[in-house]
NUMI-365519 format. One line per 8 residues: number of its first residue (from 0); their letters; for each residue x, y, z of C-alpha. Coordinates in Angstrom, 1 decimal, padded with zeros to 4 digits. Each point is the difference from the previous one (the first is absolute). Example, Ala and Ser with C-alpha at 12.3 -4.5 7.8 and 13.67 -1.06 7.14 Angstrom:
% NUMI-365519
0	as	012.3 -004.5 007.8  001.4 003.4 -000.7 .
This chain:
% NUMI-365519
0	xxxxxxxx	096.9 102.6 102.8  002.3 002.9 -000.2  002.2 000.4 -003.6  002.4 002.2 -000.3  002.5 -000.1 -003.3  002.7 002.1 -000.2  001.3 000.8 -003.3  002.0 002.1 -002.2 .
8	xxxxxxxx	-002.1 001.3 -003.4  003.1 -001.0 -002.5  000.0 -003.4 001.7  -000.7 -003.0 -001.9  000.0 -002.5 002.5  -002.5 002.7 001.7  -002.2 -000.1 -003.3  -000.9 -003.7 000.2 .
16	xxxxxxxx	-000.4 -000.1 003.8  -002.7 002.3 -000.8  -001.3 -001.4 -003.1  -000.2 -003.3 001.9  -001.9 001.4 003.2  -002.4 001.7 -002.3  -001.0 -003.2 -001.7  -000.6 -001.8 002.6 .
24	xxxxxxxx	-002.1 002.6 001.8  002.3 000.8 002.9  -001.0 003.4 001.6  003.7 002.0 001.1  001.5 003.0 000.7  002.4 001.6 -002.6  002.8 002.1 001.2  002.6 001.7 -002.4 .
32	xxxxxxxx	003.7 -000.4 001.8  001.1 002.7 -002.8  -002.7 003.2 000.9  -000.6 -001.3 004.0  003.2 000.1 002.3  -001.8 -001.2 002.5  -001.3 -002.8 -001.6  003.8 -000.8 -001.1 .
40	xxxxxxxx	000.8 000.2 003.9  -002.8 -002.5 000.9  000.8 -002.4 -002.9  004.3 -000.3 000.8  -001.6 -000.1 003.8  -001.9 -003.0 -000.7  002.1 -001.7 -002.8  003.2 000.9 000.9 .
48	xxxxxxxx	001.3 000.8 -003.1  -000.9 002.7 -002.8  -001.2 -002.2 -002.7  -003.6 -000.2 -001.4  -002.5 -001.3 -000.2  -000.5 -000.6 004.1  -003.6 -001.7 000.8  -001.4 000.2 003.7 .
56	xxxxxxxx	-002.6 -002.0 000.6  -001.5 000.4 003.5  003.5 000.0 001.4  001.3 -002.1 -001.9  003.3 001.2 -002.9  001.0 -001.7 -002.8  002.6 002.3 -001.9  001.0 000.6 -003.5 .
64	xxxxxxxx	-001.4 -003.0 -001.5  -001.5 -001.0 -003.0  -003.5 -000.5 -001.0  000.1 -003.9 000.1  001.2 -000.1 003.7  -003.7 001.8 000.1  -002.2 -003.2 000.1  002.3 -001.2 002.8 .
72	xxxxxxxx	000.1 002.4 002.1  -003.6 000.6 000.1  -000.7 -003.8 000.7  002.4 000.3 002.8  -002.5 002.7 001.4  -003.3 -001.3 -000.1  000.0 -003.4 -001.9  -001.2 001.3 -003.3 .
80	x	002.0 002.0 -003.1 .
């Protein structure tokens, strides 16, 4: 599975998206909208919208959200949390 999470470092919201993947053992790729331009492009490309946090899962977008739409969204995926 493919993670990406877009965030932006004074971002709260960003904070407990990734204290929650980290404890529940969820490998993903960080990327800084602030110090990567690019990855600010790719994030509005896929969400639409400038707002972080921005999760891609294997395709898949769900866009500044908090962490308790987390356990959801990962069920959606694959049937677990």
């Amino acid at each position: 599975m493919k993670i990406r999470l877009f965030i932006k470092p004074y971002c709260g919201w960003c904070h407990k998206a990734i204290r929650w993947l980290d404890d529940h053992d969820i490998q993903y790729e960080k990327l800084d909208v602030i110090a990567d331009d690019k990855a600010f492009a790719e994030m509005v490309r896929l969400s639409g919208q400038e707002l972080a946090p921005v999760l891609e899962v294997n395709g898949k977008v769900l866009a500044d959200f908090g962490p308790e739409e987390l356990p959801g969204f990962f069920k959606s995926l694959n049937g677990k949390a």
